[in-house]
Every structure is written in structure tokens, then in C-alpha cells.
C-alpha positions as CSV (number, residue, x, y, z in Angstrom):
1,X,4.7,123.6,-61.0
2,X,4.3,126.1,-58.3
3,X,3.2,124.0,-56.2
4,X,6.4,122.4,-55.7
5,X,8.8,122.6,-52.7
6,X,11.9,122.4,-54.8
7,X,10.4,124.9,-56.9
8,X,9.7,127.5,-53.8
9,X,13.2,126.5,-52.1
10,X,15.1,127.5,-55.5
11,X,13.4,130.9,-56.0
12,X,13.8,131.7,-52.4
13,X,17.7,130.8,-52.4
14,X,17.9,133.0,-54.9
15,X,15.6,135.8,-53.9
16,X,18.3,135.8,-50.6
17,X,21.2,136.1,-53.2
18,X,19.8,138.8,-55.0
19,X,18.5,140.7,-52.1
20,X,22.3,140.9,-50.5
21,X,23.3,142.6,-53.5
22,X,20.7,145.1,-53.4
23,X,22.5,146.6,-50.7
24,X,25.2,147.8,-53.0
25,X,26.2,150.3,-55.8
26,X,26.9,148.1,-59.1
27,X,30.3,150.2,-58.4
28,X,30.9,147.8,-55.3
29,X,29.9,144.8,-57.6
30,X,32.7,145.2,-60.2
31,X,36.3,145.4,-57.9
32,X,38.5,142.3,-56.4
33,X,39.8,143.0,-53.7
34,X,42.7,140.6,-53.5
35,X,43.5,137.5,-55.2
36,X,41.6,135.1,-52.8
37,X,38.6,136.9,-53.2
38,X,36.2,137.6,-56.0
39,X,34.0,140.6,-57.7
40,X,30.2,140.1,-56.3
41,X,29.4,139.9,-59.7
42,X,31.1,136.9,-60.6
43,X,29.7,135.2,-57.8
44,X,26.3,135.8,-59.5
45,X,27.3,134.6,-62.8
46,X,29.6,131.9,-61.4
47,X,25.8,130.8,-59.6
48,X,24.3,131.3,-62.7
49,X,27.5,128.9,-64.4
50,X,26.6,125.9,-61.9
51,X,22.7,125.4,-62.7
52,X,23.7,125.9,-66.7
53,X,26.4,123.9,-66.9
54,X,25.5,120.9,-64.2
55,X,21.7,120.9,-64.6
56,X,20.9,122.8,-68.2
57,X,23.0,121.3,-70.3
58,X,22.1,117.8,-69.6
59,X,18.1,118.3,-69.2
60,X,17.8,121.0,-71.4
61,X,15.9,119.7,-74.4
62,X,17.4,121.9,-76.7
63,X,20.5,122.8,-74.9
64,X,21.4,126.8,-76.3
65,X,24.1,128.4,-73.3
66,X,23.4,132.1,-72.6
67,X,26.5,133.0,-73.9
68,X,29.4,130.6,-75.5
69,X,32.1,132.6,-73.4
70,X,30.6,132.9,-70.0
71,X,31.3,129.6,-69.6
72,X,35.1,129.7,-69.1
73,X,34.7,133.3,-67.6
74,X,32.7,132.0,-64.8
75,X,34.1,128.2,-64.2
76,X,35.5,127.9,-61.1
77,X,37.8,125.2,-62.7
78,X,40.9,125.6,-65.2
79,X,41.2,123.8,-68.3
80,X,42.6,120.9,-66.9
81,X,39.7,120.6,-64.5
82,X,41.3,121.7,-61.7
83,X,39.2,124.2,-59.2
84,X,41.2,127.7,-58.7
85,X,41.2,131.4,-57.5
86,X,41.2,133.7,-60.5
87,X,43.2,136.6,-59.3
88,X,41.6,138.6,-62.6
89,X,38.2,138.4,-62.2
90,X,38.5,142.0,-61.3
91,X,39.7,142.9,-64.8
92,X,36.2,141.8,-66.1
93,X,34.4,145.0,-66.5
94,X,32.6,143.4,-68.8
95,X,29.8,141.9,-68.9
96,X,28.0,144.5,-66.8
97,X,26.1,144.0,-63.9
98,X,22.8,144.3,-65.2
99,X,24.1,141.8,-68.2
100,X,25.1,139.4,-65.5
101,X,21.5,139.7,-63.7
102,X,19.7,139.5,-67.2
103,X,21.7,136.0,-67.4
104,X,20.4,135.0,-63.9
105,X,16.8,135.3,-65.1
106,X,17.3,133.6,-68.6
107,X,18.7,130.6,-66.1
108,X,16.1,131.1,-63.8
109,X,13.1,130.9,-66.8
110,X,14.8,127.8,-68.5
111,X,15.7,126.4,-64.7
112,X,11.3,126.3,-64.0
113,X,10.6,123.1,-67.3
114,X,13.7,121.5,-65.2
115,X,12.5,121.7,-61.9
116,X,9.3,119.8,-63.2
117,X,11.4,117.1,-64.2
118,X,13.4,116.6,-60.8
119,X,10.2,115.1,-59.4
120,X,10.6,112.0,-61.2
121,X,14.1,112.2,-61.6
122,X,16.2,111.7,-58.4
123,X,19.6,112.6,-60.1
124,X,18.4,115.5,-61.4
125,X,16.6,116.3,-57.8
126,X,20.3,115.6,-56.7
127,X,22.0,117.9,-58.8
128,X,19.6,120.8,-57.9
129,X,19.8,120.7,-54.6
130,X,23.7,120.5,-54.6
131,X,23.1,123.8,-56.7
132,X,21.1,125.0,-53.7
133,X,23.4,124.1,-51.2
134,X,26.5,125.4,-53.8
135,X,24.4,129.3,-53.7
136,X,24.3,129.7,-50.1
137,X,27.9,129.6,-50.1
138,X,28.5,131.8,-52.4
139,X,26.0,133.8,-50.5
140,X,28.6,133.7,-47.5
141,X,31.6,134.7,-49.9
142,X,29.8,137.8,-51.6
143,X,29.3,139.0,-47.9
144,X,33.0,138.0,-47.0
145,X,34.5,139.3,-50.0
146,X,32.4,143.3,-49.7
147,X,33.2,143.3,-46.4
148,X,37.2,143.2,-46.8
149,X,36.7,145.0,-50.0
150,X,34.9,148.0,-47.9
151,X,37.7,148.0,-45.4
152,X,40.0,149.0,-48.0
153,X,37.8,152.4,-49.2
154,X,39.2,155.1,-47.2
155,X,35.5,155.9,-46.8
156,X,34.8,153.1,-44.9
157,X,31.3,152.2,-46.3
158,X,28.8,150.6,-44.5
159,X,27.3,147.5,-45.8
160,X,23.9,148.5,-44.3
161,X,23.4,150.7,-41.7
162,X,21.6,150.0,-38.1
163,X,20.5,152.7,-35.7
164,X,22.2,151.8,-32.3
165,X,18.5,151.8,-30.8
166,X,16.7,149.8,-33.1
167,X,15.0,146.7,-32.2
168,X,17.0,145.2,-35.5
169,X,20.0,146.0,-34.9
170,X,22.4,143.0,-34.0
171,X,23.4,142.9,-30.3
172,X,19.7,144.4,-29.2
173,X,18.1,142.9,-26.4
174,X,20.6,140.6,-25.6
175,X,20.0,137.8,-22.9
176,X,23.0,137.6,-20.4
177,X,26.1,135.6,-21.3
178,X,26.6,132.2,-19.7
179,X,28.6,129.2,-20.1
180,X,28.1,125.8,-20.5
181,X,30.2,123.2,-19.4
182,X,31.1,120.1,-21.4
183,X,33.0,116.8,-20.4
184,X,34.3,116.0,-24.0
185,X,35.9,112.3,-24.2
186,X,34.9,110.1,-27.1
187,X,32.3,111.2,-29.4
188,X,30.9,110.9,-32.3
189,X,31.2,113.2,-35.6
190,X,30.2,113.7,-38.8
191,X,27.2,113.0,-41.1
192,X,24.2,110.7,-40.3
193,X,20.5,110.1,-41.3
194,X,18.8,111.6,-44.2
195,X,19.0,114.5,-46.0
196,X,22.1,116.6,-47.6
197,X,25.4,116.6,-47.1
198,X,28.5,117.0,-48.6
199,X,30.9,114.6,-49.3
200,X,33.2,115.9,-46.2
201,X,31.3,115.7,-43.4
202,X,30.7,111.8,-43.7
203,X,31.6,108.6,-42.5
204,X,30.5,109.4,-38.6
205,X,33.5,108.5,-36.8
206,X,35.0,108.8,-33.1
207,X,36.9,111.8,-32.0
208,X,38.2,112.1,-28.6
209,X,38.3,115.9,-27.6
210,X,39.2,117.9,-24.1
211,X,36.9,119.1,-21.8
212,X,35.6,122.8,-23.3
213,X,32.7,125.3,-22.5
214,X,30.6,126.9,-24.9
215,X,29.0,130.3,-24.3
216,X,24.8,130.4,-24.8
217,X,25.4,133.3,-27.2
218,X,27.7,134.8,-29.4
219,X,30.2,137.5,-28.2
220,X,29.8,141.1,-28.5
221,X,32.1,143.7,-30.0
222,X,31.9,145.5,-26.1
223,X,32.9,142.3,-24.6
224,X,35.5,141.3,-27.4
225,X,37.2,145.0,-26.4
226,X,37.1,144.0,-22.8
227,X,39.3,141.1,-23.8
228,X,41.6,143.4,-25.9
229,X,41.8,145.9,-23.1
230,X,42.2,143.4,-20.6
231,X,45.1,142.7,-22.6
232,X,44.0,139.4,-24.0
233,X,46.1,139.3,-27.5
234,X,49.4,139.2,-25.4
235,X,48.0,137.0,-23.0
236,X,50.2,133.1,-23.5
237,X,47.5,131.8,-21.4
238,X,44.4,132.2,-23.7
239,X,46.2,131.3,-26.5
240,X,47.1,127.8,-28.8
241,X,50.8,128.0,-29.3
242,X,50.3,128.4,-33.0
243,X,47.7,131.1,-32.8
244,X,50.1,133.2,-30.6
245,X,52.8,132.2,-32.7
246,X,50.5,133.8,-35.7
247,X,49.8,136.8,-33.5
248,X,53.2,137.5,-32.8
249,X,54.7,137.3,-36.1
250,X,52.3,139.1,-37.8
251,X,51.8,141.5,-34.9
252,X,48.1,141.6,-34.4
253,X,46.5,143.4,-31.1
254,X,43.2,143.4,-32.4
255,X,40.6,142.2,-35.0
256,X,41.4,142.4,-38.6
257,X,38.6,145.5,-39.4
258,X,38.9,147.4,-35.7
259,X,40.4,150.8,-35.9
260,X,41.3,153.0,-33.4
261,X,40.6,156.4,-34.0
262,X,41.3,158.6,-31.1
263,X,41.2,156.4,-28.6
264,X,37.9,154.7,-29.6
265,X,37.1,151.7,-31.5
């Protein structure tokens, strides 16, 4: 069983998951934010949810849930079937964390007699691997959803901490910026060969786009305040007319969690 890919690429999806929360206080775990966001610990049991409800429950030989209410607690999907935000996830205090995580390795242990299955069962492979795919994105949106929750703490907690000089930190070492240049004109799209995918980013299709350049790295927060100081957020010229119609009307001169504080970012 170990021996399996699908086996290794599970446990190590969800190695990543758990290892992004072990950067946090179980405090930081329980609070929402705002409505289009959700506590980091429903994201756990909502990942949890997805390989019970779509895998388990139809491979399980017997099928016995976790827990008969976890279910609707973490659905992303309302009784009519419909997929929405729950603005009260945060009022779930309980179950606790550590109930939550105890739930993640009963699914984990019952999730190992399945995966043995998927190699003779391409559905099943199917549905696993869309449960893959399904937990890295949740792995984005615990990440999005701490960091706007941490920029409301008067505090303003780190997420994890870098030393300026170390070799890890992001931005070290970086190679010079440069740009290439692209033609555009007709191209082609979307989805194609073998593989995953989700159902959105297929047929391949044509596109026609403008000429554009694309940098060979990702900006800096130095150079990103070199375009604010240059003035660049009331700049028309740099702008889409709908993204400085945005800017205006809600009055942004600068990233959403950049604060001045005497006269330093």
C-alpha cells in the first residue's frame, strides 16, 4: 500500500495542510474574520467533509460518518444543494480544534483501505485526486483568510517570522528584474493533454490579446513602494479605467495591509 503514488501524494497534501496550521495558536484557528472568509478550522474539517462524503461514503464497506452532525456543519453547500459562504462559521466554537484534527486522522486511517481500491478503480482514482486538487485550495484560503484576519489584531501578528538576512527569507538573493516582451495576437487557451483539470479551464479555444510584457520575477515590496512614491495609484496612465475607477471611489493609495507609521512602511 505504501508503495503507492496516490498513496504518498495524499499524505503529503495533507502533511502541507497541517504544517500551515502549525504556525498558529488554536486561538487564531477559531475566529472569521468577515463573512467571505472562513475559521482555519473549518477549512480542516470542511477537507475532512470532501474525502468522507465523496469518497467514504460510497467505498466505505461499512459506511459509519465520524460524526452525524459534521456533515451539514462542514458542507460547503445549503440544503438545496447550492454552494455558499457561511457568514457563522465563526460562532462554531465547538468542535475544538484538536476534535477537528482527531477527525482528520479517523478520515486519514479509513482513507488508506480506499486508496488500495483506486488502483483498480478509475472513478474512485477520479474522485481522490479531485479531493487532492480540492485541499490545495483550501490550502490557499487558510493562508488568505489568517492573513486578513491578522491585519485586523491591533497586534499585528506575524504569520511566521524571517530574519531580514537570512538566506530564506523571501526577496533574498534576488536576480535583477527584466522584462520580456510579447507580440500577443491570436492564441490558444485553456486545457489540453493528459492529466487534471477542472472543468473551467477546458475546451482550448482562441483568444486574441494585446501586445504585453511580463517581468522574469515577481515584484518586491521596495519596488512596489517605488511605484507608490512615484505616485503610481493616481497615475490615469498605468491604470484600466475600471481599476482607477475602483481606486478612486474607494480611495486607495496603497496596498490593502501597508501601513504607514511615521513615515515608513
Amino acid at each position: 500500500m505504501t508503495d503507492s503514488p496516490l498513496y504518498f501524494k495524499y499524505h503529503e497534501i495533507r502533511n502541507r495542510t497541517l504544517a500551515l496550521i502549525n504556525f498558529l495558536q488554536d486561538e487564531d484557528c477559531c475566529v472569521q474574520s468577515m463573512e467571505e472568509t472562513s475559521p482555519v478550522k473549518w477549512h480542516l474539517g470542511h477537507i475532512a467533509w470532501f474525502f468522507e462524503t465523496f469518497v467514504l461514503q460510497h467505498y466505505e464497506k461499512p459506511y459509519k460518518p465520524f460524526h452525524e452532525h459534521f456533515a451539514p456543519m462542514f458542507s460547503s453547500y445549503d440544503k438545496a444543494g447550492k454552494t455558499h459562504p457561511d457568514p457563522k462559521r465563526g460562532l462554531f466554537t465547538r468542535p475544538a480544534l484538536g476534535e477537528i484534527r482527531k477527525y482528520c486522522q479517523n478520515v486519514d486511517a479509513r482513507m488508506g483501505g480506499v486508496l488500495v481500491l483506486a488502483e483498480q478503480d478509475e472513478m474512485l482514482r477520479m474522485l481522490i485526486v479531485l479531493g487532492m486538487h480540492h485541499e490545495q485550495q483550501h490550502q490557499e484560503l487558510i493562508l488568505t483568510d489568517i492573513k486578513h484576519l491578522f491585519s485586523q489584531n491591533p497586534l499585528y501578528p506575524s504569520y511566521r517570522s524571517f530574519s531580514p538576512d537570512s538566506p530564506s527569507c523571501p526577496g533574498a538573493n534576488l536576480p535583477l528584474l527584466e522584462w520580456h516582451q510579447f507580440t500577443g495576437g491570436l492564441v490558444e487557451i485553456g486545457f489540453e493533454g493528459e492529466g487534471f483539470s477542472y472543468d473551467n479551464e477546458s475546451p482550448r479555444h482562441k483568444q486574441f490579446i494585446q501586445p504585453y510584457s511580463l517581468a522574469t520575477r515577481l515584484v518586491t515590496n521596495g519596488e512596489y513602494l517605488q511605484f507608490i512614491e512615484a505616485g503610481g495609484y493616481e497615475n490615469p496612465v498605468l491604470w484600466l479605467s475600471e481599476g482607477l475607477d475602483w481606486v478612486k471611489s474607494n480611495k486607495r493609495y496603497h496596498p490593502l495591509y501597508w501601513r504607514a507609521d511615521k513615515n515608513e512602511w
